[in-house]
Every structure is written in C-alpha cells, then in structure tokens.
KOLPA-115761 format. One record per residue: residue number from 1; residue in one letter; chain; x, y, z of N, C-alpha, C in turn. Coordinates in nm, 2 decimals, always signed. Layout:
<atoms>
<atom k="NUM" r="A" c="A" n_u="X" n_v="Y" n_w="Z" ca_u="X" ca_v="Y" ca_w="Z" c_u="X" c_v="Y" c_w="Z"/>
...
</atoms>
This chain:
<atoms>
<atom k="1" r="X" c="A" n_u="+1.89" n_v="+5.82" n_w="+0.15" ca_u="+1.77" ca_v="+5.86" ca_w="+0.10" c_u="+1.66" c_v="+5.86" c_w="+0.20"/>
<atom k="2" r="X" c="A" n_u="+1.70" n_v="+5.99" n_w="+0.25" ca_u="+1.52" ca_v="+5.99" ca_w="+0.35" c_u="+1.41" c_v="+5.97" c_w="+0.34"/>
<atom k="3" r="X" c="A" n_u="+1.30" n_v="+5.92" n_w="+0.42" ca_u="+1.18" ca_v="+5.87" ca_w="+0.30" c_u="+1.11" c_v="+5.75" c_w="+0.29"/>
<atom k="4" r="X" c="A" n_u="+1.27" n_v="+5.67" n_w="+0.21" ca_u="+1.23" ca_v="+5.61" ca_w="+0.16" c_u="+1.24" c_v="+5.48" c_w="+0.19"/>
<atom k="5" r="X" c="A" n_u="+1.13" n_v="+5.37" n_w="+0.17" ca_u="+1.07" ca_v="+5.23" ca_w="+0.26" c_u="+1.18" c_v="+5.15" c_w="+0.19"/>
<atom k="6" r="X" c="A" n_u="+1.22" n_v="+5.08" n_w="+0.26" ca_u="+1.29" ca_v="+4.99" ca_w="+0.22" c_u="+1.28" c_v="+4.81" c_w="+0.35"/>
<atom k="7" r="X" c="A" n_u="+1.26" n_v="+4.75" n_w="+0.26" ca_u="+1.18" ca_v="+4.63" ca_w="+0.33" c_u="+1.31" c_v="+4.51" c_w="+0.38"/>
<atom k="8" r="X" c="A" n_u="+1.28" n_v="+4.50" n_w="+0.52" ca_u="+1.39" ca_v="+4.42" ca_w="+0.56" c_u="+1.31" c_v="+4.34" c_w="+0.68"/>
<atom k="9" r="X" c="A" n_u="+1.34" n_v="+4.20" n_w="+0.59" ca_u="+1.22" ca_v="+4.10" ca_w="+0.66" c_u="+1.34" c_v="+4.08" c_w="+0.79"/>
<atom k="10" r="X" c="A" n_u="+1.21" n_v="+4.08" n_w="+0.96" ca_u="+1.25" ca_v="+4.07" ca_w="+1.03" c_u="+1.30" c_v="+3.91" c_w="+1.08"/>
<atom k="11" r="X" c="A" n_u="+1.39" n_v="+3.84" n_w="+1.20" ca_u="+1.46" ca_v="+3.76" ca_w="+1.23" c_u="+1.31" c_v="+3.63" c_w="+1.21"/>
<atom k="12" r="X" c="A" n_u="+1.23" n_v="+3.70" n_w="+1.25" ca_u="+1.08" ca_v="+3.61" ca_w="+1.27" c_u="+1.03" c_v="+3.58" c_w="+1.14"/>
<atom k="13" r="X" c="A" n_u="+1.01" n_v="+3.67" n_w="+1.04" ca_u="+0.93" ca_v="+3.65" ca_w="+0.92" c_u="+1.01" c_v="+3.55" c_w="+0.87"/>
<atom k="14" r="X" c="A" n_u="+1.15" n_v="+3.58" n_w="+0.91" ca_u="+1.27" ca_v="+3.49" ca_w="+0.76" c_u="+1.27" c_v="+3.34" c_w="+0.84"/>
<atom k="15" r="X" c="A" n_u="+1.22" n_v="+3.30" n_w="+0.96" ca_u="+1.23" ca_v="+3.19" ca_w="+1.06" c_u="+1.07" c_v="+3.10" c_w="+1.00"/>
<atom k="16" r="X" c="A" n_u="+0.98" n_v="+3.20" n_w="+1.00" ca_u="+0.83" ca_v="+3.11" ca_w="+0.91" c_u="+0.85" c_v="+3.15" c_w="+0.81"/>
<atom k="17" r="X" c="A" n_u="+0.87" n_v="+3.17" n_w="+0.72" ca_u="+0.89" ca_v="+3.15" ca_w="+0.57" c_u="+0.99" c_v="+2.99" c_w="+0.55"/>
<atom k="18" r="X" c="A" n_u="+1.10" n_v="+3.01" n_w="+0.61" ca_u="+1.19" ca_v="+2.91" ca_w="+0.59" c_u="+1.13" c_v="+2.75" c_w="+0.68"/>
<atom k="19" r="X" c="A" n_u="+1.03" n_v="+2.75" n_w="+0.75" ca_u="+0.95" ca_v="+2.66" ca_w="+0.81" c_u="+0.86" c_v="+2.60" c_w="+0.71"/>
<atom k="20" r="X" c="A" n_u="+0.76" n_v="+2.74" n_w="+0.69" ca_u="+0.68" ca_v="+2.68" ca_w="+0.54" c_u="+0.75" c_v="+2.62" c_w="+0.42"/>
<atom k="21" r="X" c="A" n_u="+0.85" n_v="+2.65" n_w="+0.38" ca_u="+0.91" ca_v="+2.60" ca_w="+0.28" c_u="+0.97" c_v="+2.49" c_w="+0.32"/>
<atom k="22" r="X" c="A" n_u="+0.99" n_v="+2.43" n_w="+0.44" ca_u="+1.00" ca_v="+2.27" ca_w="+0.44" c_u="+0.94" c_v="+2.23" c_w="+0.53"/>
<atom k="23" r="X" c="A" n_u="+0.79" n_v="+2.29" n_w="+0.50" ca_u="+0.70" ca_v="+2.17" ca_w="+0.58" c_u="+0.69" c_v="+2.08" c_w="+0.46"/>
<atom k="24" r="X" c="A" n_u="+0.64" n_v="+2.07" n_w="+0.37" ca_u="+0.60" ca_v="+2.02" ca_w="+0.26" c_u="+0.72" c_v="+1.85" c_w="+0.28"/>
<atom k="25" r="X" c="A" n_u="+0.83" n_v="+1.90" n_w="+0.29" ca_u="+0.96" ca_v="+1.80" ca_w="+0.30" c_u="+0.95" c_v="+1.72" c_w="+0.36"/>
<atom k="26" r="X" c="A" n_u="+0.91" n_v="+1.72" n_w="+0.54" ca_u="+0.86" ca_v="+1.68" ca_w="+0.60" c_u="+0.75" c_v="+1.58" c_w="+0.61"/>
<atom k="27" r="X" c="A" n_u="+0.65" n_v="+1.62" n_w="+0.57" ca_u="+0.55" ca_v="+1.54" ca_w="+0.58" c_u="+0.56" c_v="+1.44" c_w="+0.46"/>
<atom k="28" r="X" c="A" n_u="+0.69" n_v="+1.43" n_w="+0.37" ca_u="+0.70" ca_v="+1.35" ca_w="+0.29" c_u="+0.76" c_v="+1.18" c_w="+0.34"/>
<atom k="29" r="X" c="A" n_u="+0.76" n_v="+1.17" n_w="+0.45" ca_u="+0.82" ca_v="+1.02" ca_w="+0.52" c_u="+0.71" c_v="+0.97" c_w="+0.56"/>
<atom k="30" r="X" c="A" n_u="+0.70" n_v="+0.84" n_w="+0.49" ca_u="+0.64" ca_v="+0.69" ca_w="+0.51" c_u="+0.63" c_v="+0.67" c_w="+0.64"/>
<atom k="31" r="X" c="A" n_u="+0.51" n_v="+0.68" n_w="+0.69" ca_u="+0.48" ca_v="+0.68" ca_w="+0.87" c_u="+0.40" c_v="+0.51" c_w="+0.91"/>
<atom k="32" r="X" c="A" n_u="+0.40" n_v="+0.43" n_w="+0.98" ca_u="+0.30" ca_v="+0.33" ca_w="+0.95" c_u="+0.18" c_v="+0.39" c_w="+1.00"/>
<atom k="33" r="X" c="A" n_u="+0.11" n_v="+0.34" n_w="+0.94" ca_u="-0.06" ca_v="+0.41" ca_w="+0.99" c_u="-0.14" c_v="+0.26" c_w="+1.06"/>
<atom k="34" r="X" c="A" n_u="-0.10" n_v="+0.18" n_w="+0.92" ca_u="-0.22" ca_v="+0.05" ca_w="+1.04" c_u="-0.13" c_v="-0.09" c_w="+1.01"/>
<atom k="35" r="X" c="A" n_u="-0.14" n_v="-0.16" n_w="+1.08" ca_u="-0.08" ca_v="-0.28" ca_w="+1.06" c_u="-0.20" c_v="-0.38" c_w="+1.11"/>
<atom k="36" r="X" c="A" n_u="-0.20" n_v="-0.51" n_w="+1.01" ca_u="-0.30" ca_v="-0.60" ca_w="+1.05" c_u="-0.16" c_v="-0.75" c_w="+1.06"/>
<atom k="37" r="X" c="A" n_u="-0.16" n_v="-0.81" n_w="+1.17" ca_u="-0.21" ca_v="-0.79" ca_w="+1.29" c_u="-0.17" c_v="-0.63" c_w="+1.39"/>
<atom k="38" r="X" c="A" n_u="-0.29" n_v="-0.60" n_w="+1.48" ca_u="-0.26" ca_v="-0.47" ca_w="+1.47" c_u="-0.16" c_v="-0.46" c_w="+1.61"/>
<atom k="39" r="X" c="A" n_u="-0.12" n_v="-0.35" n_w="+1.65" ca_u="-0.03" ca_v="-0.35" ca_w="+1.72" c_u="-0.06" c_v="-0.36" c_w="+1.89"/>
<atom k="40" r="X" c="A" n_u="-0.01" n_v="-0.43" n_w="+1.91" ca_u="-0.01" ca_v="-0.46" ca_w="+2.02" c_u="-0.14" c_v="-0.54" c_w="+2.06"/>
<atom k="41" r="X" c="A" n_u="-0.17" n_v="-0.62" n_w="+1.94" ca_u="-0.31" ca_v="-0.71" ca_w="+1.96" c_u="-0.29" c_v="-0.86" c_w="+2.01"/>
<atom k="42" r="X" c="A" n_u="-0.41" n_v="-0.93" n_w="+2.00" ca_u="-0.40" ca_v="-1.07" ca_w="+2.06" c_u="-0.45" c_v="-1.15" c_w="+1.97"/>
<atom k="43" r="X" c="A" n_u="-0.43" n_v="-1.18" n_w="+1.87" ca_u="-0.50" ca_v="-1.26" ca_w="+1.71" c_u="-0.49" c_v="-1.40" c_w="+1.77"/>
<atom k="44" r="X" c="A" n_u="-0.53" n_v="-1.52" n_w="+1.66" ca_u="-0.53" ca_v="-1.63" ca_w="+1.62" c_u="-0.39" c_v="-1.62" c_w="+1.55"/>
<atom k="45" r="X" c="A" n_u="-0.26" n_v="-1.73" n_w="+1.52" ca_u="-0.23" ca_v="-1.71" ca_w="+1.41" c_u="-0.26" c_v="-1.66" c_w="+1.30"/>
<atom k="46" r="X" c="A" n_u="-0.21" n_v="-1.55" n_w="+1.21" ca_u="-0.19" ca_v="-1.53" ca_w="+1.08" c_u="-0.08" c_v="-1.58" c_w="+1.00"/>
<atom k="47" r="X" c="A" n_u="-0.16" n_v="-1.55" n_w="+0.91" ca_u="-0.09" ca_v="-1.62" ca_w="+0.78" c_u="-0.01" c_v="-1.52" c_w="+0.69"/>
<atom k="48" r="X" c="A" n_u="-0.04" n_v="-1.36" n_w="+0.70" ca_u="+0.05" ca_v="-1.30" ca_w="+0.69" c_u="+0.02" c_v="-1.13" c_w="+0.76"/>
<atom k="49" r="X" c="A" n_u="+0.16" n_v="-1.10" n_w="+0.76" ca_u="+0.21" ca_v="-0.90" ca_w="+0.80" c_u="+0.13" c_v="-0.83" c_w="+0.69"/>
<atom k="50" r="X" c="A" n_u="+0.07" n_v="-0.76" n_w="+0.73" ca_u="+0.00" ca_v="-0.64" ca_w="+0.64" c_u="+0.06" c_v="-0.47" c_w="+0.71"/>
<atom k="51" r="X" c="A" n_u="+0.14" n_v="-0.38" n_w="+0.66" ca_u="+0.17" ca_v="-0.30" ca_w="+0.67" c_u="+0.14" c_v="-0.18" c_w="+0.63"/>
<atom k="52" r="X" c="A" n_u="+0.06" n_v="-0.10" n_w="+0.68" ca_u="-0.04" ca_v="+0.03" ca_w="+0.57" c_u="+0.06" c_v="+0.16" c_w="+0.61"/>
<atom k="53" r="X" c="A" n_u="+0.16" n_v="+0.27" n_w="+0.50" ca_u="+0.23" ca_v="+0.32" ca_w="+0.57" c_u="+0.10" c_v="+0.46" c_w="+0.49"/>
<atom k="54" r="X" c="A" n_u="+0.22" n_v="+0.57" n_w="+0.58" ca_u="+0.12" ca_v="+0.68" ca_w="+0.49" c_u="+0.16" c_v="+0.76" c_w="+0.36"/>
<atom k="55" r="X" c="A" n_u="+0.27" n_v="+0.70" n_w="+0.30" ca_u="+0.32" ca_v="+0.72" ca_w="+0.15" c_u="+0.36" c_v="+0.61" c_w="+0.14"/>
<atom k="56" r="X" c="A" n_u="+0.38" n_v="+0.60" n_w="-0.01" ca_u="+0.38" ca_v="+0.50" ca_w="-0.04" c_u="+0.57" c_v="+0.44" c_w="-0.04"/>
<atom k="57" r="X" c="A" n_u="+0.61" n_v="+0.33" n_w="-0.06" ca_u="+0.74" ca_v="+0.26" ca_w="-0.06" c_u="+0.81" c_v="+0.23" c_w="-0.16"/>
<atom k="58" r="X" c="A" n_u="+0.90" n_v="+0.20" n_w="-0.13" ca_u="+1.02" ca_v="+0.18" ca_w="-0.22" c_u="+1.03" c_v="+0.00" c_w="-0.18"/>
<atom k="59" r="X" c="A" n_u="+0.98" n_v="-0.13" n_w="-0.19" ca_u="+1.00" ca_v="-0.26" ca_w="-0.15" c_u="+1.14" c_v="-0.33" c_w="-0.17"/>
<atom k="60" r="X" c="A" n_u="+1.18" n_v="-0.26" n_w="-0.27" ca_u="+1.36" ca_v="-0.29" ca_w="-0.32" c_u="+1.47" c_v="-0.25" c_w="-0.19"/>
<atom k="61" r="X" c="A" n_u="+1.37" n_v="-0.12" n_w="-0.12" ca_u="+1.52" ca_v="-0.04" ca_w="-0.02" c_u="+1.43" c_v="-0.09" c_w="+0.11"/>
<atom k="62" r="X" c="A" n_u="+1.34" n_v="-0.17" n_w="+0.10" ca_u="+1.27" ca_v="-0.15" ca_w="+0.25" c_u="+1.27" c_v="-0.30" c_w="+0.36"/>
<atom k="63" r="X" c="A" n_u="+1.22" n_v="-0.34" n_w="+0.45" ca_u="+1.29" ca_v="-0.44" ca_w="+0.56" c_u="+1.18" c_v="-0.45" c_w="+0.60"/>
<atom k="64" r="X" c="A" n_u="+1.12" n_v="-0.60" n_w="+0.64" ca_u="+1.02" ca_v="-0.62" ca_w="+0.78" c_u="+1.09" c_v="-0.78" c_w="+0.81"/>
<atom k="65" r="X" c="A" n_u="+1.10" n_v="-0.72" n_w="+0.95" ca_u="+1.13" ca_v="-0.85" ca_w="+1.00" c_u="+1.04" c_v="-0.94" c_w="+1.15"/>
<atom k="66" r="X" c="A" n_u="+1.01" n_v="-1.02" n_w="+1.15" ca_u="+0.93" ca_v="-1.08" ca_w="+1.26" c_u="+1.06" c_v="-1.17" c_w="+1.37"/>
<atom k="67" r="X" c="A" n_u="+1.05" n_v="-1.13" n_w="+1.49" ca_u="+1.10" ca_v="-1.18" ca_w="+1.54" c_u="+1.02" c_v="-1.31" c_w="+1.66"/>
<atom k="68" r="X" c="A" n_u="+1.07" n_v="-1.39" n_w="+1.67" ca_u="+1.00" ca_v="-1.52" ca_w="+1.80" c_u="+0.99" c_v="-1.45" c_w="+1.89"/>
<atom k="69" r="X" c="A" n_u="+0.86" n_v="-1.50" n_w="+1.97" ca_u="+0.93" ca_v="-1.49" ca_w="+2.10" c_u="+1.08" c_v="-1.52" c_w="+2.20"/>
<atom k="70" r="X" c="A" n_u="+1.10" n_v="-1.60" n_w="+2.12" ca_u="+1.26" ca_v="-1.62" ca_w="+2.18" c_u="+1.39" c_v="-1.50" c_w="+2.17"/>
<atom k="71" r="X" c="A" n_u="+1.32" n_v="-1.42" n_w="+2.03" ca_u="+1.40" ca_v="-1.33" ca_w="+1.98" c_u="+1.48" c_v="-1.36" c_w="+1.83"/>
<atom k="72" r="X" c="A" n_u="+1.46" n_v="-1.48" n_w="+1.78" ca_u="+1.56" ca_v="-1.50" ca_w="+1.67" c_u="+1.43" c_v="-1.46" c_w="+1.54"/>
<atom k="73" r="X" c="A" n_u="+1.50" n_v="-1.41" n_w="+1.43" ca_u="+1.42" ca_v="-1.39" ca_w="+1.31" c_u="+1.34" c_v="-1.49" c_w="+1.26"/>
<atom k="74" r="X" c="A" n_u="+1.23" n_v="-1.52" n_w="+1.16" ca_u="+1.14" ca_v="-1.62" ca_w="+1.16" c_u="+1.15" c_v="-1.67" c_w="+0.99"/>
<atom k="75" r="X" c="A" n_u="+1.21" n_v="-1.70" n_w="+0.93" ca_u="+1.14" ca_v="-1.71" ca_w="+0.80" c_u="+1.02" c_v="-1.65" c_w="+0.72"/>
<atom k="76" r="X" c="A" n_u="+1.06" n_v="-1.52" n_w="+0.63" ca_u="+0.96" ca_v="-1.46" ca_w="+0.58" c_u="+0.94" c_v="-1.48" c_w="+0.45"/>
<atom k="77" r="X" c="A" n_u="+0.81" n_v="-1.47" n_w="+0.39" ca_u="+0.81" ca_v="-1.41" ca_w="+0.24" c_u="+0.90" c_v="-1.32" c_w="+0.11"/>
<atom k="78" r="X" c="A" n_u="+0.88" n_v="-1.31" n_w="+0.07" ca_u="+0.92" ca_v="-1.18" ca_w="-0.01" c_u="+0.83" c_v="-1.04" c_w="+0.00"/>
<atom k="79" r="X" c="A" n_u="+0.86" n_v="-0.93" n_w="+0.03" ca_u="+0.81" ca_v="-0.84" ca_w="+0.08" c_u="+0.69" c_v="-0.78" c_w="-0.07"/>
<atom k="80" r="X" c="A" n_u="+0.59" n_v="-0.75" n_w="-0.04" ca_u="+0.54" ca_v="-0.73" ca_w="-0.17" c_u="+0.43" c_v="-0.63" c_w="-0.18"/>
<atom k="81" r="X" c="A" n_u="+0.35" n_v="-0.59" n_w="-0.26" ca_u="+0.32" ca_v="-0.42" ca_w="-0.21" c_u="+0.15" c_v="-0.42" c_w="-0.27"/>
<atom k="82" r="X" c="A" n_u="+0.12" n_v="-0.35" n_w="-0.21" ca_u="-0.03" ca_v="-0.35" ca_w="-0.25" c_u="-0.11" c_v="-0.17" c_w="-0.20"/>
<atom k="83" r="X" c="A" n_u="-0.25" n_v="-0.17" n_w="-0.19" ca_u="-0.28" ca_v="+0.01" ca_w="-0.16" c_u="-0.19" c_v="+0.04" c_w="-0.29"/>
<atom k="84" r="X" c="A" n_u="-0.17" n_v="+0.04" n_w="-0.41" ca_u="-0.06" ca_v="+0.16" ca_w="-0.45" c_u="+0.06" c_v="+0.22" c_w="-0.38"/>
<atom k="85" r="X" c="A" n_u="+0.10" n_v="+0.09" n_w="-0.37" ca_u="+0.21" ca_v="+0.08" ca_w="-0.31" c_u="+0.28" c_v="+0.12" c_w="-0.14"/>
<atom k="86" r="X" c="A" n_u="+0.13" n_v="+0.15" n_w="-0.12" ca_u="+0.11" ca_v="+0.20" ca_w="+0.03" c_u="+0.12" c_v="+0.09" c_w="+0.11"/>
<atom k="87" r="X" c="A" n_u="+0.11" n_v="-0.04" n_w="+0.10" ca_u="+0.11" ca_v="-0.13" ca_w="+0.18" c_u="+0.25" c_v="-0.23" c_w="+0.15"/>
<atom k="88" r="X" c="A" n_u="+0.26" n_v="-0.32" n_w="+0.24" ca_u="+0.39" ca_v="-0.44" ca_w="+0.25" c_u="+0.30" c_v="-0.55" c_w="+0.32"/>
<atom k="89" r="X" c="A" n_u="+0.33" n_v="-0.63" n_w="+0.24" ca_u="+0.28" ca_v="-0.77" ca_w="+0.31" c_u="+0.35" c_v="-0.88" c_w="+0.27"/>
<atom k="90" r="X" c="A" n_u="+0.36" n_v="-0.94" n_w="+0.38" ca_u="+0.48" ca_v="-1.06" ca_w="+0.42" c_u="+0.37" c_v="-1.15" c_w="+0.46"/>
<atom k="91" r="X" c="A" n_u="+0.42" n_v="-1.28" n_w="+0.39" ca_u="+0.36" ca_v="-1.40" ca_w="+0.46" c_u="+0.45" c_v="-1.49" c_w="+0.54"/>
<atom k="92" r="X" c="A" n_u="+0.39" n_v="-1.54" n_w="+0.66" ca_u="+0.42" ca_v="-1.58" ca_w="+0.77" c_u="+0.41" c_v="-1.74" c_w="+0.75"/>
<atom k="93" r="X" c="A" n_u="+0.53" n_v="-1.81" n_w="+0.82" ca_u="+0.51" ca_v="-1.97" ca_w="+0.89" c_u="+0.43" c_v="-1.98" c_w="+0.94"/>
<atom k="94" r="X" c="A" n_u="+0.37" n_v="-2.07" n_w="+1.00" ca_u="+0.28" ca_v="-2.13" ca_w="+1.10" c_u="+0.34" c_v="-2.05" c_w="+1.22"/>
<atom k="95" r="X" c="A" n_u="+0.26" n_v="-1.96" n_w="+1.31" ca_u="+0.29" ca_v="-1.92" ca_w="+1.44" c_u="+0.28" c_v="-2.02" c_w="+1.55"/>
<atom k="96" r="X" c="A" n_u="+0.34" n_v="-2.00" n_w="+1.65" ca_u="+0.29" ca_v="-2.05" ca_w="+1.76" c_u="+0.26" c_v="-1.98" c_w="+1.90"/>
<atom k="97" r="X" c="A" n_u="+0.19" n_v="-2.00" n_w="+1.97" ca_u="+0.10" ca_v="-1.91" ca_w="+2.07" c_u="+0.26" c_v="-1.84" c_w="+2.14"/>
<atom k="98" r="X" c="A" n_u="+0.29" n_v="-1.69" n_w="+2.13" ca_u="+0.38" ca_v="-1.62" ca_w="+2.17" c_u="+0.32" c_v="-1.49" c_w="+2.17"/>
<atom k="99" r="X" c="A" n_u="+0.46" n_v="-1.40" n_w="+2.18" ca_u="+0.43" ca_v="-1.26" ca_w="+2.17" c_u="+0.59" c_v="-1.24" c_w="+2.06"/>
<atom k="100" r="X" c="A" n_u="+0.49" n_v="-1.16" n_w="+1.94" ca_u="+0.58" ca_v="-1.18" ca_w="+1.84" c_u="+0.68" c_v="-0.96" c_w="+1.83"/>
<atom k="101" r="X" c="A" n_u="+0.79" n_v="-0.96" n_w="+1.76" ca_u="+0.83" ca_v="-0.86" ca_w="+1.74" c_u="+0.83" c_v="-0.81" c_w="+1.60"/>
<atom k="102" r="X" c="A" n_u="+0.81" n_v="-0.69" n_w="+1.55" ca_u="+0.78" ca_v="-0.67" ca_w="+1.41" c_u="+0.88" c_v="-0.55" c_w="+1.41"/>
<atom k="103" r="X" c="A" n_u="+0.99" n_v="-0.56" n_w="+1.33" ca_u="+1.06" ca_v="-0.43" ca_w="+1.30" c_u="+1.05" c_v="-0.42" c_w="+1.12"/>
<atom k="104" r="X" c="A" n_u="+1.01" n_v="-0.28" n_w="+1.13" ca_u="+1.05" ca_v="-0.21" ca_w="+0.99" c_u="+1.14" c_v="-0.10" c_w="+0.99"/>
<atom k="105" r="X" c="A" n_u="+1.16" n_v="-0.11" n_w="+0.84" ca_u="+1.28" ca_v="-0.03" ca_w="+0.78" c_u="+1.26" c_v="+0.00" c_w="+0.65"/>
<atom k="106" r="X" c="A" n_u="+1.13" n_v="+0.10" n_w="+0.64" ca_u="+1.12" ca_v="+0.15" ca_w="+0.48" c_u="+1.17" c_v="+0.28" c_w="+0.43"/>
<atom k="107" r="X" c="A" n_u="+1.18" n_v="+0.27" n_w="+0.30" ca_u="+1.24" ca_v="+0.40" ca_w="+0.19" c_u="+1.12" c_v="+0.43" c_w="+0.16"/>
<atom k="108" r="X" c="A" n_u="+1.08" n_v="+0.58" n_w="+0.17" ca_u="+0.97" ca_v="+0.59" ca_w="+0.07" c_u="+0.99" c_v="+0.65" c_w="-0.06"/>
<atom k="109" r="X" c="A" n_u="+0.89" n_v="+0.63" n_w="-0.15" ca_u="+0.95" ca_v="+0.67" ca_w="-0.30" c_u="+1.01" c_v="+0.78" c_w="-0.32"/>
<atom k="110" r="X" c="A" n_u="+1.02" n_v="+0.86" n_w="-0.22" ca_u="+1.09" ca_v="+1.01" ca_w="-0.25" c_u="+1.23" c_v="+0.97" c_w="-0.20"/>
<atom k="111" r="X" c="A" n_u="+1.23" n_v="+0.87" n_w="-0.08" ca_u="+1.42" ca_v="+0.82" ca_w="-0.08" c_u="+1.41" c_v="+0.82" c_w="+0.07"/>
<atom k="112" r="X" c="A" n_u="+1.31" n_v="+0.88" n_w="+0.18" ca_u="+1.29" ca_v="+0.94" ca_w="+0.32" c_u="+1.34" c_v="+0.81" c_w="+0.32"/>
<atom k="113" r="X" c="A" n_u="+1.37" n_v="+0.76" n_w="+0.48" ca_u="+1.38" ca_v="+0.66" ca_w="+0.55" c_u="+1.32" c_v="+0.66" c_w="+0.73"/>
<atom k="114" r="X" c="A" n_u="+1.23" n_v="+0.55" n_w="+0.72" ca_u="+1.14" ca_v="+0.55" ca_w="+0.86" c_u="+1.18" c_v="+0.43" c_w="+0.93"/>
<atom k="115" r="X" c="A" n_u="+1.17" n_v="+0.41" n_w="+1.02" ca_u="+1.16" ca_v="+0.30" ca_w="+1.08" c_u="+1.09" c_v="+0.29" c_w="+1.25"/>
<atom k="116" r="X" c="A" n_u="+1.05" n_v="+0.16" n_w="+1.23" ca_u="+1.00" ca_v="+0.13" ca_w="+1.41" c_u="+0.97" c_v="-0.02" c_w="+1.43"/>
<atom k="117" r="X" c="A" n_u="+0.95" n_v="-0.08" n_w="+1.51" ca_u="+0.85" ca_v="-0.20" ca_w="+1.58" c_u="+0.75" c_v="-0.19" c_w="+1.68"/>
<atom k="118" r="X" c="A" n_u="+0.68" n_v="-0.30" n_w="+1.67" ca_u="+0.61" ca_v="-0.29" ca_w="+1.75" c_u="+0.59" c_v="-0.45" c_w="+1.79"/>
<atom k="119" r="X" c="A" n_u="+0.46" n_v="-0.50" n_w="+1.89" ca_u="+0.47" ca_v="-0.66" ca_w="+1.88" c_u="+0.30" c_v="-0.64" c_w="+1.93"/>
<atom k="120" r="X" c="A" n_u="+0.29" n_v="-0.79" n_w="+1.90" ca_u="+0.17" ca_v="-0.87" ca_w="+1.89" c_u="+0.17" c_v="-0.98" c_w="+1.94"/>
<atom k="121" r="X" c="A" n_u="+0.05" n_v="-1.05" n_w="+1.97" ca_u="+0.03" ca_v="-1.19" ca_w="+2.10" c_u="-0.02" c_v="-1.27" c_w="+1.97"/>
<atom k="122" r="X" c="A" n_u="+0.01" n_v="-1.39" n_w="+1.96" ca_u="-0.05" ca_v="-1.48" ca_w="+1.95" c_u="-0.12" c_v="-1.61" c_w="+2.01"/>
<atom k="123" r="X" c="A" n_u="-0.23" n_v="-1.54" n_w="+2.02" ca_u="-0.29" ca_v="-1.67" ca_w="+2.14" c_u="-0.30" c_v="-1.82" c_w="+2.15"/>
<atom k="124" r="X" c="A" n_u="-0.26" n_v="-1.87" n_w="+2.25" ca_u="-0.32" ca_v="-2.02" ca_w="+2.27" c_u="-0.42" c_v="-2.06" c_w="+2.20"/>
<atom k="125" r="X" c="A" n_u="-0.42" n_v="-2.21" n_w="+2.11" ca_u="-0.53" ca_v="-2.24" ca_w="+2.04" c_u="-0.55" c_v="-2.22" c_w="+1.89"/>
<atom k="126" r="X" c="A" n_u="-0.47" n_v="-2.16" n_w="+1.89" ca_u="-0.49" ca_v="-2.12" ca_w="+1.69" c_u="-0.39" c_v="-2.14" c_w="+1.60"/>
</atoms>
C-alpha cells in the first residue's frame, strides 16, 4: 500500500521508553541518607545507631551490625523503626574510645535489598 504511514518506533525510541518505564523501579531501593553517629565522625560515646534510609524498611528482613575496633560484633538492641518507618535504631553498650564499623543490610517494603558500611571514632574521654 503506497502512501501509506505506518509507524515503526526506531532502535532509540523503544531503548527510552523501556528506560522510563523502569526508572520508577529503580528509585524504589532504601538508600541510607543520614546516620547519627554520622559517618565518618568523631562523637562522644553513644547510646544508640540511628539510621535514616530513603524509603522506608522492612525491620523483620533487615541487619545492622556494629563492629569493635578489634573487629568482632558488639552486642546490639533489637532493631526498631521510627520516621515512618524510615529509620532503624539500635541501642549500643557502653563504647569505648575506638574507631567503630557499621554494616547494613536492609529490605525495603517493596522487597529491594541495599546494603553498605561505614565507620565512626569514638573519642577519648567519653
């Protein structure tokens, strides 16, 4: 049929269409945004991990662990949630003046899975 238009999306159009349709997916994983003590800081002892992610968690599928300076795990809390569920907060033993390690391992309510660490000083004197 001479003439006549017929529409055949090119290798490019069908490559951003199929982008846009899972950006949305994407930006659905629990990223940490702030942590108090914050990362890579120098505090006094705390008394506990505050974890602010950027969606909210699943605390049943999710993990924070504090490690010594020596490297062995520390005795934690029960992980527990606050922000609307945006946050995790763990309460801590008595620290002592180190450089501590913090790994997480969260689900967020859609099922995503994130993880990272980071560490923190705790200074002489407190």
């Amino acid at each position: 049929m001479a003439g006549r238009n017929t529409f055949r999306p090119t290798r490019t159009a069908v490559c951003l269409a199929w982008m846009l349709a899972i950006a949305p997916a994407a930006s659905a994983h629990a990223f940490l945004e702030h942590a108090s003590p914050g990362v890579g800081s120098t505090v006094a002892a705390p008394a506990e991990l505050r974890l602010t992610f950027t969606e909210r968690v699943e605390p049943l599928f999710s993990r924070v662990t504090v490690r010594s300076p020596a490297g062995t795990p520390l005795p934690a809390g029960r992980l527990e949630t606050a922000r609307n569920g945006q946050q995790l907060v763990v309460k801590l033993p008595k620290l002592a003046p180190g450089t501590y390690t913090v790994q997480w391992h969260v689900t967020s309510v859609d099922t995503h899975k994130t993880q990272g660490s980071f560490r923190f000083t705790v200074q002489p004197g407190s």
